[in-house]
C-alpha positions as a Python dict, from the first residue, in 0.01 Angstrom:
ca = {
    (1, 'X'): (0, 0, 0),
    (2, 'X'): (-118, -356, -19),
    (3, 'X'): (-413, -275, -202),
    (4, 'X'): (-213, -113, -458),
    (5, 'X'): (8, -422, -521),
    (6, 'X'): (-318, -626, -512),
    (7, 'X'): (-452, -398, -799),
    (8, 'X'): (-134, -391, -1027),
    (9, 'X'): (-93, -813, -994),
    (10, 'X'): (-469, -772, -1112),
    (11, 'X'): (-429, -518, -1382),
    (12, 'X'): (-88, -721, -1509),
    (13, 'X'): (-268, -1091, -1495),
    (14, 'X'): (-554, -915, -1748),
    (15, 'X'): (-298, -777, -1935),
    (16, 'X'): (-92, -1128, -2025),
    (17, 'X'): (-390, -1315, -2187),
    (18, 'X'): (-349, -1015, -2462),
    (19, 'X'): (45, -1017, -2459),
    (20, 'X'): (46, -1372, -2576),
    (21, 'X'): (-293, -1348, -2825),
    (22, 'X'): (-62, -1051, -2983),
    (23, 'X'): (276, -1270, -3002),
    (24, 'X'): (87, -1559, -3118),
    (25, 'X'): (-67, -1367, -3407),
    (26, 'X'): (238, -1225, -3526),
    (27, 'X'): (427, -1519, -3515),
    (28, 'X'): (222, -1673, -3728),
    (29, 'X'): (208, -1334, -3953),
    (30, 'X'): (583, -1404, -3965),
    (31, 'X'): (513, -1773, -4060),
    (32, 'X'): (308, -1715, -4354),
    (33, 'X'): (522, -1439, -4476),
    (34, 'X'): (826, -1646, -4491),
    (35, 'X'): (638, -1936, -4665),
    (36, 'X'): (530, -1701, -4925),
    (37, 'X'): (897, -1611, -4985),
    (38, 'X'): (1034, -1896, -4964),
    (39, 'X'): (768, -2011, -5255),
    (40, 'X'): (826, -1770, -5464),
    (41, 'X'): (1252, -1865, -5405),
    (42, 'X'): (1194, -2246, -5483),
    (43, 'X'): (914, -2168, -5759),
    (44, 'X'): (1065, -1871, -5965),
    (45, 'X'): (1395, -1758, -5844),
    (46, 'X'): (1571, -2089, -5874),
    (47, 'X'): (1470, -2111, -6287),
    (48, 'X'): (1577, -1839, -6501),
    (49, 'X'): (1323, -1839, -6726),
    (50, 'X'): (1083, -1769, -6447),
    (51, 'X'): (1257, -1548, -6263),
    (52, 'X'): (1249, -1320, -6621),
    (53, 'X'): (926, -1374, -6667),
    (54, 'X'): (870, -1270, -6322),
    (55, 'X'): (1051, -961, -6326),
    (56, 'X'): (860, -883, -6693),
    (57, 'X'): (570, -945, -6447),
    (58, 'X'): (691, -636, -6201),
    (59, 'X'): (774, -396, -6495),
    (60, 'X'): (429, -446, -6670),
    (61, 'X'): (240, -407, -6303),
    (62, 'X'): (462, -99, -6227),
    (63, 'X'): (401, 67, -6585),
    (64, 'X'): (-11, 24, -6565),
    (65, 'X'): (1, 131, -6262),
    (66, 'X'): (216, 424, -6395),
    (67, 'X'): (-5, 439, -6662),
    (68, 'X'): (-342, 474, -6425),
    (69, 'X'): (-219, 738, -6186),
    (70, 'X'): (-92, 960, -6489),
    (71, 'X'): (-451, 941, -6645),
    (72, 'X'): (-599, 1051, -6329),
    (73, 'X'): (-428, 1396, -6414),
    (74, 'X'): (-374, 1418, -6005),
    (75, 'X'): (-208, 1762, -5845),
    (76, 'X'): (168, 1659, -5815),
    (77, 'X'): (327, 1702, -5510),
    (78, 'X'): (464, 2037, -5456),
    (79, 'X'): (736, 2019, -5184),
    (80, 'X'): (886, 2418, -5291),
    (81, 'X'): (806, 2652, -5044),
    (82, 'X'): (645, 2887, -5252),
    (83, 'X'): (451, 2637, -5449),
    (84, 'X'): (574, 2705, -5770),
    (85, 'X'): (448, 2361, -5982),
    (86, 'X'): (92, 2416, -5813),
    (87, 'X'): (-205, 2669, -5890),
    (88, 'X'): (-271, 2931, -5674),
    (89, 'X'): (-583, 2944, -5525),
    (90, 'X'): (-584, 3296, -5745),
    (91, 'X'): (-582, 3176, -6054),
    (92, 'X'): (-860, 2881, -5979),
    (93, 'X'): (-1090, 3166, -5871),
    (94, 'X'): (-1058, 3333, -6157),
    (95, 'X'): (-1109, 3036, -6431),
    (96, 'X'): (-1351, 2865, -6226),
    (97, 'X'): (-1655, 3021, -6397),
    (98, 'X'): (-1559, 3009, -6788),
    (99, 'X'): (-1852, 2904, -6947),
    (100, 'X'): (-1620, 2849, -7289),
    (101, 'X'): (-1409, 2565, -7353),
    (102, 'X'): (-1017, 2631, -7388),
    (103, 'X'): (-797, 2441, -7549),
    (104, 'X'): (-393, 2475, -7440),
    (105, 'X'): (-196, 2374, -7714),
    (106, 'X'): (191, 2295, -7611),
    (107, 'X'): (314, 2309, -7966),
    (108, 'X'): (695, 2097, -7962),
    (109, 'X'): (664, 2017, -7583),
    (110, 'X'): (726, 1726, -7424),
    (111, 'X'): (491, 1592, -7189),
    (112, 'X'): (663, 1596, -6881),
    (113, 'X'): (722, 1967, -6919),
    (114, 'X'): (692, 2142, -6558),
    (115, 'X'): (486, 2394, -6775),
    (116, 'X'): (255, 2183, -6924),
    (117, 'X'): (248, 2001, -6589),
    (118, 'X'): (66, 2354, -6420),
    (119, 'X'): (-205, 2424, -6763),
    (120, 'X'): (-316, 2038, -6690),
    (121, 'X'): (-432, 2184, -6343),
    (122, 'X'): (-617, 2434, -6476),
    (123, 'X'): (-852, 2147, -6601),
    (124, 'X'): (-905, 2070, -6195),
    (125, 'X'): (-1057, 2428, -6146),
    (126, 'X'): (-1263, 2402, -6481),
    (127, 'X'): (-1292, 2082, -6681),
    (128, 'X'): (-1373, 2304, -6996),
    (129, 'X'): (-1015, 2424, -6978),
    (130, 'X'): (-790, 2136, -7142),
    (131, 'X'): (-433, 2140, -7198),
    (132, 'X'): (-221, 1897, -7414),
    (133, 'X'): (151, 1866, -7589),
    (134, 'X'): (128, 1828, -7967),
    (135, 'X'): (391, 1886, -8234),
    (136, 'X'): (399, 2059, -8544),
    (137, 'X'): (386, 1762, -8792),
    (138, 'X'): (99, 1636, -8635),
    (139, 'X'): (-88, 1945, -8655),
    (140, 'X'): (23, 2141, -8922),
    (141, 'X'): (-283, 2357, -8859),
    (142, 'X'): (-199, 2507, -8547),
    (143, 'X'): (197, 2529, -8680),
    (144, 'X'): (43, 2768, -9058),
    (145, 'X'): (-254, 2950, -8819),
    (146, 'X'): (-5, 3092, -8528),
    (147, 'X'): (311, 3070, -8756),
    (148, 'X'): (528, 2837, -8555),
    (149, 'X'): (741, 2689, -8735),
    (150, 'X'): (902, 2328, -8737),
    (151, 'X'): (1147, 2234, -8433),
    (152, 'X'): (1055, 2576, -8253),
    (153, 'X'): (814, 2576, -7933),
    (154, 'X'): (486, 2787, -7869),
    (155, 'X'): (179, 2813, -7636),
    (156, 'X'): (-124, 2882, -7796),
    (157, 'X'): (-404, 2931, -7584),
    (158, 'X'): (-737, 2894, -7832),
    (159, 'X'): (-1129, 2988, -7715),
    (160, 'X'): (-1303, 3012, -8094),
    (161, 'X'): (-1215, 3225, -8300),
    (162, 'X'): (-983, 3415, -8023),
    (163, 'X'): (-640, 3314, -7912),
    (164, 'X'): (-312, 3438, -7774),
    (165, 'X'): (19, 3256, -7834),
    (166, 'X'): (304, 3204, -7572),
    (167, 'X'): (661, 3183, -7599),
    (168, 'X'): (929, 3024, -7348),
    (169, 'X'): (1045, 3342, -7262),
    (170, 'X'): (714, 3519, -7175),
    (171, 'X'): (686, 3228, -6911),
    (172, 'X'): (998, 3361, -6686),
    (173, 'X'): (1174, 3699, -6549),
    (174, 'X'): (1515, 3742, -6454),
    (175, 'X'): (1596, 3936, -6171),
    (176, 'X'): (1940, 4108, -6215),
    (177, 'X'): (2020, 4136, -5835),
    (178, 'X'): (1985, 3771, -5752),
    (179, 'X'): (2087, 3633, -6055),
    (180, 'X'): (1783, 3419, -6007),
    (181, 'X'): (1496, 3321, -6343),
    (182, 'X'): (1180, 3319, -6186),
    (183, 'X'): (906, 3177, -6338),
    (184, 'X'): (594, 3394, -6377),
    (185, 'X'): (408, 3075, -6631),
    (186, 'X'): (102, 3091, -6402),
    (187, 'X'): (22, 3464, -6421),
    (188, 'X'): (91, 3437, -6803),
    (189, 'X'): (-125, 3115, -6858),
    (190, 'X'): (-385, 3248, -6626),
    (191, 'X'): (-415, 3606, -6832),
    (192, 'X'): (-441, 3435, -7166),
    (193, 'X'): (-697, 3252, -7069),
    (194, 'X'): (-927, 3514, -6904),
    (195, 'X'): (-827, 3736, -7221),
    (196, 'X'): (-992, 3488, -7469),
    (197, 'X'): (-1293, 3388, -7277),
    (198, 'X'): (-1393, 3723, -7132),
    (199, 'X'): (-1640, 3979, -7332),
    (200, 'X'): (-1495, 4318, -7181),
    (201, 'X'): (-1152, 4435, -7327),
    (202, 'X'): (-1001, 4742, -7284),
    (203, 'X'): (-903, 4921, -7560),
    (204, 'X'): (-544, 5111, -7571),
    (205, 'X'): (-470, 5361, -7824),
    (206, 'X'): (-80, 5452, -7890),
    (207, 'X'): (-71, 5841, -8058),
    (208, 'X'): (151, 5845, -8326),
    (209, 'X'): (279, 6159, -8554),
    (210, 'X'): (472, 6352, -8286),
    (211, 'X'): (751, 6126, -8138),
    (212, 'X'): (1063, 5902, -8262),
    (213, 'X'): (918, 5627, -8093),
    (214, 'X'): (604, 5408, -8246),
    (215, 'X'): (472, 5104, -8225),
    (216, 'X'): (580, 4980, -8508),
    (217, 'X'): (946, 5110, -8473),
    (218, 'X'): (1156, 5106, -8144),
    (219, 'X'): (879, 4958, -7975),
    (220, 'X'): (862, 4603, -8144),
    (221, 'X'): (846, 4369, -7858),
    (222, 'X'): (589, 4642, -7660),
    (223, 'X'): (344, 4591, -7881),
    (224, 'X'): (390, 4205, -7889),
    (225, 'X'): (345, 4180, -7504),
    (226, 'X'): (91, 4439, -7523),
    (227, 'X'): (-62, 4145, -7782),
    (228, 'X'): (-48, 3919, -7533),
    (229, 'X'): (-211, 4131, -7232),
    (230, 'X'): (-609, 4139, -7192),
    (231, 'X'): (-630, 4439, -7398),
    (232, 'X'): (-665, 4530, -7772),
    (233, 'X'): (-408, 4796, -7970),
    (234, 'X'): (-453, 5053, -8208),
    (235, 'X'): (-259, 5359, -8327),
    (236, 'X'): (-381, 5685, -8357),
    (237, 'X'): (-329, 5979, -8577),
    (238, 'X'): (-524, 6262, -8435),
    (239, 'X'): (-523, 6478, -8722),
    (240, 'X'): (-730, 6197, -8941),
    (241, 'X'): (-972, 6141, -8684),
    (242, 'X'): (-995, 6480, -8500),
    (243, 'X'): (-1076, 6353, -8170),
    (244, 'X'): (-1004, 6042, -7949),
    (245, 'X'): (-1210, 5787, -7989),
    (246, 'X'): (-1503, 5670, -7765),
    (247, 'X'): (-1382, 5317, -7696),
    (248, 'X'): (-1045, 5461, -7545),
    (249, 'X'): (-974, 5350, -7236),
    (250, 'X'): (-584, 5429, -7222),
    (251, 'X'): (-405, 5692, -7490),
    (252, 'X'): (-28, 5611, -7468),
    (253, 'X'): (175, 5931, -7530),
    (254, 'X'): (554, 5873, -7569),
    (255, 'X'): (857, 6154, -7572),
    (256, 'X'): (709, 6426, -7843),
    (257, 'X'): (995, 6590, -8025),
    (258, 'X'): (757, 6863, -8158),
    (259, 'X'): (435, 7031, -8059),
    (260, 'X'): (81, 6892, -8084),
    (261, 'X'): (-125, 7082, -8366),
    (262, 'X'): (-421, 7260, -8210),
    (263, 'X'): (-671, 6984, -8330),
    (264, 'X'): (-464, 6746, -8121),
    (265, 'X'): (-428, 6935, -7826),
    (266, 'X'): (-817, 7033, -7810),
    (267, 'X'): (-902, 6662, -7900),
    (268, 'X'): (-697, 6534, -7577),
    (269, 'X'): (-801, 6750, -7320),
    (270, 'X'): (-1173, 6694, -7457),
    (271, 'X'): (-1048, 6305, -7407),
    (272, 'X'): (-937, 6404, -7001),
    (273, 'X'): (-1211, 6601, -6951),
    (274, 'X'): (-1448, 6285, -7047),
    (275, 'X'): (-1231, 6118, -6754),
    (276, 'X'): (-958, 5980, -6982),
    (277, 'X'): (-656, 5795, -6900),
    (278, 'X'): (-331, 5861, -7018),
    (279, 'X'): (9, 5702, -6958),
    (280, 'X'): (281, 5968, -7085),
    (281, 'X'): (683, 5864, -7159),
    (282, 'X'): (937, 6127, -7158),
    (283, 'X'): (1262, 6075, -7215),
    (284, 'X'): (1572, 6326, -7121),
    (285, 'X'): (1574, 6625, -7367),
    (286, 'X'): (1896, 6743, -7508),
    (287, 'X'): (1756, 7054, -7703),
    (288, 'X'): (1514, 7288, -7636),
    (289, 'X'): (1174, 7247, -7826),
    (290, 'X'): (885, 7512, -7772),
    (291, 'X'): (571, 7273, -7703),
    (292, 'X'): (310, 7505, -7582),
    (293, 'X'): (44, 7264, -7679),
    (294, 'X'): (224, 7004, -7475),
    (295, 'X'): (267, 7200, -7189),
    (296, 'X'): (-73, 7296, -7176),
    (297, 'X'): (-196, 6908, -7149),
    (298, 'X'): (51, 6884, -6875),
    (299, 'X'): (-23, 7158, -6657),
    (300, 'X'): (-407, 7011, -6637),
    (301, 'X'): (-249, 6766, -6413),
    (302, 'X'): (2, 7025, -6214),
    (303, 'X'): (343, 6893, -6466),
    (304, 'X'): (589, 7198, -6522),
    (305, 'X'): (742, 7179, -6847),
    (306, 'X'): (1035, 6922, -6885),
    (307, 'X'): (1376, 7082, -6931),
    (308, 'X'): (1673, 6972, -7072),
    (309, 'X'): (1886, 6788, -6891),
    (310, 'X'): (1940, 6416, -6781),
    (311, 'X'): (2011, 6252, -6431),
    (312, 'X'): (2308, 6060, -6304),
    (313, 'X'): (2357, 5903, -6018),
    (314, 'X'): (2611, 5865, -5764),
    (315, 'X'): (2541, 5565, -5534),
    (316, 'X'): (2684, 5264, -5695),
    (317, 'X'): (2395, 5032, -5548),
    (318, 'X'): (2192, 5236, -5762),
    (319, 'X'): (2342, 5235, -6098),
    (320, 'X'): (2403, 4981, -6345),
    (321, 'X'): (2760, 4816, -6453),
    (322, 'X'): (2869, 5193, -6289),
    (323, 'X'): (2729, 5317, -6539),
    (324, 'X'): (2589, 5690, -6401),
    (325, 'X'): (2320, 5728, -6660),
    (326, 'X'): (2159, 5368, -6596),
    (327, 'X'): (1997, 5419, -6280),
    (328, 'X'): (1787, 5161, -6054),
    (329, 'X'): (1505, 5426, -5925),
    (330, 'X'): (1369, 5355, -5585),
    (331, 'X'): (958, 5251, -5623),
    (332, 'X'): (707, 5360, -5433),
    (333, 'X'): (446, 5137, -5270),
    (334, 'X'): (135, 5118, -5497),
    (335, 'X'): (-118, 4843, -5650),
    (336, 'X'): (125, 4936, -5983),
    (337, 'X'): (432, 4817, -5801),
    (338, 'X'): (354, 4612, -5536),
    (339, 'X'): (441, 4303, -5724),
    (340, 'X'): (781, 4433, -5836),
    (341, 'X'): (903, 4653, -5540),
    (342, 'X'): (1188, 4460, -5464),
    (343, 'X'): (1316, 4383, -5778),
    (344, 'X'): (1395, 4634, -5910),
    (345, 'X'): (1386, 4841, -6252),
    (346, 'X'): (1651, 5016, -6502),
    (347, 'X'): (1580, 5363, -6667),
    (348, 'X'): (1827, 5476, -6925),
    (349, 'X'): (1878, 5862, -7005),
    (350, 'X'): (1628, 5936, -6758),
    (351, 'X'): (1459, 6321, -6690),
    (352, 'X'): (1277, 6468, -6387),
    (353, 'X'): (921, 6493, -6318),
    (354, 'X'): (857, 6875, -6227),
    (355, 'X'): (500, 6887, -6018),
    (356, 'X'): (391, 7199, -5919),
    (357, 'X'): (317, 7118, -5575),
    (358, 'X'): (154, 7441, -5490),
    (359, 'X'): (-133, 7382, -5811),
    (360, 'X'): (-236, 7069, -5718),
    (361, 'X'): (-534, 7132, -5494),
    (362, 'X'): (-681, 7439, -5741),
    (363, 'X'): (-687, 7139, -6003),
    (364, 'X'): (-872, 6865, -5805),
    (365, 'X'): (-505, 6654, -5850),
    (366, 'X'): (-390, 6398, -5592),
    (367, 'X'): (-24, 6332, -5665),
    (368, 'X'): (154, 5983, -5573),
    (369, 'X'): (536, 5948, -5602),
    (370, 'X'): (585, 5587, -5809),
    (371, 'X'): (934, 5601, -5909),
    (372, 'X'): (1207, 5850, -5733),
    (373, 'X'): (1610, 5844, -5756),
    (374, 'X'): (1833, 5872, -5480),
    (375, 'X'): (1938, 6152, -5244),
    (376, 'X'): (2254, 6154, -5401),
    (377, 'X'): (2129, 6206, -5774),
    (378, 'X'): (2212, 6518, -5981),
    (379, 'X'): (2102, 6622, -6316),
    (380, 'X'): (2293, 6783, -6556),
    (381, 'X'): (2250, 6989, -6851),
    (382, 'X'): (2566, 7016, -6971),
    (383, 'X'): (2575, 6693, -7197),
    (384, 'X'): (2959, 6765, -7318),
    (385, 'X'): (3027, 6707, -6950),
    (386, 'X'): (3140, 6381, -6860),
    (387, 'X'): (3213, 6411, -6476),
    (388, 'X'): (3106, 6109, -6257),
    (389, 'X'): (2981, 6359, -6002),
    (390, 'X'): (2789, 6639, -5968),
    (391, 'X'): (2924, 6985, -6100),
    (392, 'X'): (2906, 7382, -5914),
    (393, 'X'): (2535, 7432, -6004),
    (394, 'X'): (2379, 7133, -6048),
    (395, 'X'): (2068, 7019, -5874),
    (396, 'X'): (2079, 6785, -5666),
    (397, 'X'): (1899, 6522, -5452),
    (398, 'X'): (1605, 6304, -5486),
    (399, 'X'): (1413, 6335, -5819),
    (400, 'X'): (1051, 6170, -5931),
    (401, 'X'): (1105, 5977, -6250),
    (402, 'X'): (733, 5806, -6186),
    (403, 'X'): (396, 5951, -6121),
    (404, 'X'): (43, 5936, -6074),
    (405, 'X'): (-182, 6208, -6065),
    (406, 'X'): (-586, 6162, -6019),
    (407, 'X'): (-788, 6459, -6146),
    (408, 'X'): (-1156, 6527, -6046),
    (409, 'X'): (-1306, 6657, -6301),
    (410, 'X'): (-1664, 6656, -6139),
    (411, 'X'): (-1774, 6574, -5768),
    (412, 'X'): (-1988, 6273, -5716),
    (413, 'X'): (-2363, 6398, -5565),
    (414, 'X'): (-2483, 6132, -5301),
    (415, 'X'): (-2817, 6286, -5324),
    (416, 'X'): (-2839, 6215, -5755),
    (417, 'X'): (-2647, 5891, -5724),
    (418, 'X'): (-2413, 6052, -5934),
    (419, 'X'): (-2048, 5937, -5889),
    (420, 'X'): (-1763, 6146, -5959),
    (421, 'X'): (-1565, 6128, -6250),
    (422, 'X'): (-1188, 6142, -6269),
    (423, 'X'): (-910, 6126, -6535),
    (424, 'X'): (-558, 6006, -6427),
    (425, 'X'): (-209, 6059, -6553),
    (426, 'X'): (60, 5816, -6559),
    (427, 'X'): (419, 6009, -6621),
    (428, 'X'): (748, 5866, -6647),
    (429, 'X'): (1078, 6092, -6713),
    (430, 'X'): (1220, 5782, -6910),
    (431, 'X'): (1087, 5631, -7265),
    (432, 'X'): (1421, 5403, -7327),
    (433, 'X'): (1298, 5190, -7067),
    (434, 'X'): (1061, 4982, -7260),
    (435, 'X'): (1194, 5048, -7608),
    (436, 'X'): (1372, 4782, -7816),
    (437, 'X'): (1694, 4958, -7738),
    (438, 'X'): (2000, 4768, -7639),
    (439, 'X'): (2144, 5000, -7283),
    (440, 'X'): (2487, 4819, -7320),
    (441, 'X'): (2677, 4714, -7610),
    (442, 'X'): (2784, 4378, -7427),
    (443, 'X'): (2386, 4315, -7370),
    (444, 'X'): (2226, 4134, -7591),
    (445, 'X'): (1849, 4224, -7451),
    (446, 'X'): (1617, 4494, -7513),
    (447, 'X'): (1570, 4734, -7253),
    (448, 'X'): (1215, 4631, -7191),
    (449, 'X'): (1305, 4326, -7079),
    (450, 'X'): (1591, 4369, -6805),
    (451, 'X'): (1455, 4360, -6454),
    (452, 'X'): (1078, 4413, -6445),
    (453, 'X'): (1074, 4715, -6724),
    (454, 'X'): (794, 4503, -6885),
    (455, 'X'): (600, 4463, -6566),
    (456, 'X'): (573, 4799, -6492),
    (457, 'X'): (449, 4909, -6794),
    (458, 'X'): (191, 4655, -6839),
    (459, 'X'): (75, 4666, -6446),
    (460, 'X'): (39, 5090, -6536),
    (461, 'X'): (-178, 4970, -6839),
    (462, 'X'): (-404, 4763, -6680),
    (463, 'X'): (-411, 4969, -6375),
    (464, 'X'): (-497, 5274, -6591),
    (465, 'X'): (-764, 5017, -6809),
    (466, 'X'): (-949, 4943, -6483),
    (467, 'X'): (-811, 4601, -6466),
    (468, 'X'): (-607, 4572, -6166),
    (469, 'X'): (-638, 4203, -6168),
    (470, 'X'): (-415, 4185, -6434),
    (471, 'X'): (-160, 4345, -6246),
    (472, 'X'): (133, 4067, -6245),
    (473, 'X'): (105, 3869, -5891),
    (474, 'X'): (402, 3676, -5912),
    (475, 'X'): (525, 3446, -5707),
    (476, 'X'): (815, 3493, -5441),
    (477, 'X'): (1057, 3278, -5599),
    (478, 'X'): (1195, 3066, -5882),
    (479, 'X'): (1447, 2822, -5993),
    (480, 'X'): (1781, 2920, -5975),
    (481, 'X'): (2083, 2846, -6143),
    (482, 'X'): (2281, 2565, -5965),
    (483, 'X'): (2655, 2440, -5977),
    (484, 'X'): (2760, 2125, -5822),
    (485, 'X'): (3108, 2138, -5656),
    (486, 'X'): (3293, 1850, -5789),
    (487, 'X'): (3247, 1648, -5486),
    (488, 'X'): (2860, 1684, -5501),
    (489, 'X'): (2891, 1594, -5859),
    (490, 'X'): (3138, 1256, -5780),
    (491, 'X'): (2827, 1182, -5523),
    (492, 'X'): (2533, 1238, -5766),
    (493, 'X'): (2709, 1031, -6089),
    (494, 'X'): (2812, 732, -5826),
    (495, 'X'): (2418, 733, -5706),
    (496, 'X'): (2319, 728, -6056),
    (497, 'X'): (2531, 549, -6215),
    (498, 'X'): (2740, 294, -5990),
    (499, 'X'): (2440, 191, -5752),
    (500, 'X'): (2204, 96, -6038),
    (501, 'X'): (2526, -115, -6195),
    (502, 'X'): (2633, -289, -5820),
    (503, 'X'): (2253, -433, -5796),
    (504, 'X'): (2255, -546, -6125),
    (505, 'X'): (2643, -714, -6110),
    (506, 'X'): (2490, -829, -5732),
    (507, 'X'): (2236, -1011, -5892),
    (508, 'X'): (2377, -1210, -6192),
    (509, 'X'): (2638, -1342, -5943),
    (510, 'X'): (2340, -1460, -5742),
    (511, 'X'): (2198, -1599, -6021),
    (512, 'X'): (2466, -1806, -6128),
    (513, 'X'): (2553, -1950, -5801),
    (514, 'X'): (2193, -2040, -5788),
    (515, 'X'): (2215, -2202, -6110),
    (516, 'X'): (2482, -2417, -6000),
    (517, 'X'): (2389, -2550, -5748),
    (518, 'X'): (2062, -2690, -5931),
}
């Protein structure tokens, strides 16, 4: 015991020479401090002139300094959870390699646009990709090239002689459920720019002469996202040509009202049996049309013949507005939809998908549900009928609206090297969907854009092109719409307004008295 209070006296008595070194130092710290404020009191404060000139002095350090850090073109800080004003490590990945240089024009932006803010990053993955705000007096090139006019906004995102062009809109979604706009600017900026700088674009051909629905009407804003995809868009008219082209990588067929011609129908299964893609819209029929032709495509993949008729549904969480007819189909899991499963799609005047289940295996198809109703769905053929629930007869229960279906058309041989070769069908019993259509007579958007009707079409584009990177990766979240309470809003305007204005009233008073006295 006594050698342990022998130790501590020791340990304590080495300690105290460094106690008092410490408290000396800072008291002298604590000296020189306050003679370098009490300098700067007697030497600036005291005179008005100086004590402007010194303040000047603080303004003109602050804004270099200001100035400095902004040309460093550093990552801001990012404190959302989902990171939604910073690159993914995604999209660095894929632009880290461009060998081209990119120019990112913000045409009417200003420069402390959260937008602009994310393209500047890119230029920290690749310094060949630059982005900058510029407006359309000052470069009345870019405004006559890409058509924008004065006082409106645009993206153009330029590599040569290639370029896409961006509006506002393309950069966000709106998800009906949560009332939230989420911002989808990265997967947008990031696509433009691999679709300008890369060499390999797939080529999607839209078959015109045997449907109400074209390109060029109904399907207006389609074809201008299709535009602004990684792919390049032609129509086809079958008869003219005789066959599908080579370069085809995706032949869109949408709703035909009457039957192919033999030269189209031979053409097209020459195209599948090539391994050919198609992505096929059908809308609800209200008459019956004989389409033999038709048929025949369709029962290469195991697809029964579409009958007349149109589903409703009866579980409110599944319906739009109440409305029966606009349903909210249930997805299935897939690389198509894995980016949109929760949020949810509309299909208007929607049909059933009739796969013959029993076929399938005699024709080398693999089937995978992508879109199905309810249990509690019904379809109805009787279109004079306008009961909210289903009628004596009536089918009922869960119905496919969304498809795929892989055919092998040859085996792959290990022992050649050979590898097989498939074709694969993308079906949808709705073509309203993604038309220019307004559902609602109160709504004043297309259908293609409510919920994520755009994203699923273009994710079963490029998925069908062989591009699955392209398939939208959005993030989790975005910005949503906020309303102070008025006590929030007393708090903000006092913090903004009324501090500021007490420091400033503080100080003149202080000044005065100051003044006074000398």
């Amino acid at each position: 015991m006594k050698e342990k209070e022998e130790k501590d006296k020791k340990i304590k008595k080495e300690k105290m020479p460094k106690e008092k070194k410490a408290k000396k130092e800072k008291v002298k710290k604590d000296k020189e401090t306050s003679k370098f404020v009490q300098k700067i009191k007697k030497k600036w404060l005291i005179d008005g002139t100086k004590t402007l000139v010194l303040v000047l002095l603080i303004v003109l350090v602050f804004l270099a300094l200001n100035t400095w850090i902004q040309s460093l073109e550093l990552t801001p800080i990012d404190l959302t959870e989902e990171k939604l004003y910073t690159l993914t490590d995604e999209s660095k990945e894929r632009v880290k390699d461009i060998d081209k240089d990119v120019n990112i024009y913000f045409v009417g932006y200003t420069d402390g646009d959260s937008n602009l803010e994310l393209a500047k990053q890119y230029k920290n993955a690749n310094e060949r990709i630059v982005a900058e705000s510029v407006n359309a007096e000052d470069r009345p090139d870019l405004a006559e090239k890409y058509g924008i006019e004065s006082g409106s906004t645009g993206i153009i995102v330029e590599c040569g002689d290639r370029s896409k062009v961006l509006t506002e809109s393309d950069l966000v979604t709106y998800d009906t459920t949560t009332y939230e706009t989420i911002s989808i600017a990265e997967e947008r900026l990031t696509s433009a720019i691999v679709s300008v700088t890369t060499d390999d674009i797939p080529k999607i051909y839209f078959l015109e002469g045997y449907s109400d629905f074209s390109l060029s009407y109904n399907m207006n804003y389609l074809n201008v996202y299709l535009e602004n995809e990684i792919t390049e868009v032609d129509t086809l008219n079958i008869l003219s040509t005789g066959s599908v082209p080579e370069d085809c990588d995706t032949l869109i067929i949408t709703s035909p009202s009457k039957d192919f011609d033999d030269v189209a129908k031979t053409a097209i299964i020459d195209y599948i049996n090539r391994g050919g893609n198609i992505l096929w819209l059908n809308a609800a029929m209200a008459n019956t049309v004989d389409l033999p032709n038709v048929n025949e495509v369709l029962a290469l993949y195991g697809v029964n013949p579409f009958e007349v008729g149109i589903i409703r549904e009866t579980d409110a969480s599944k319906m739009v507005s109440g409305s029966p007819d606009l349903i909210i189909p249930n997805l299935g899991y897939s690389s198509i939809t894995e980016d949109i499963y929760s949020d949810g799609i509309i299909f208007a005047n929607a049909t059933k998908i009739n796969i013959n289940e029993e076929r399938l295996e005699d024709l080398n198809v693999v089937e995978t549900d992508l879109a199905t109703t309810s249990s509690g769905a019904y379809f109805r053929t009787n279109f004079n009928n306008s009961a909210t629930t289903a009628e004596e007869g009536e089918e009922t229960g869960s119905f496919v609206v969304g498809a795929e279906l892989e055919k092998t058309i040859t085996e792959g041989n290990e022992e050649t090297g050979e590898q097989a070769k498939t074709s694969t069908l993308i079906i949808y019993g709705e073509n309203y969907f993604i038309s220019d259509y307004q559902l609602a007579q109160n709504s004043q958007y297309p259908a293609i854009q409510l919920g994520n009707n755009k994203d699923l079409i273009l994710n079963s584009l490029a998925y069908l092109s062989d591009r699955e990177e392209d398939i939208t990766a959005r993030k989790s979240t975005g910005t949503v719409t906020y309303t102070a309470t008025e006590q929030q809003d007393t708090i903000v305007r006092v913090i903004i307004f009324a501090v500021p204005a007490v420091i400033i009233l503080v100080g003149l008073i202080v000044w005065q008295k100051r003044r006074r006295k000398k």
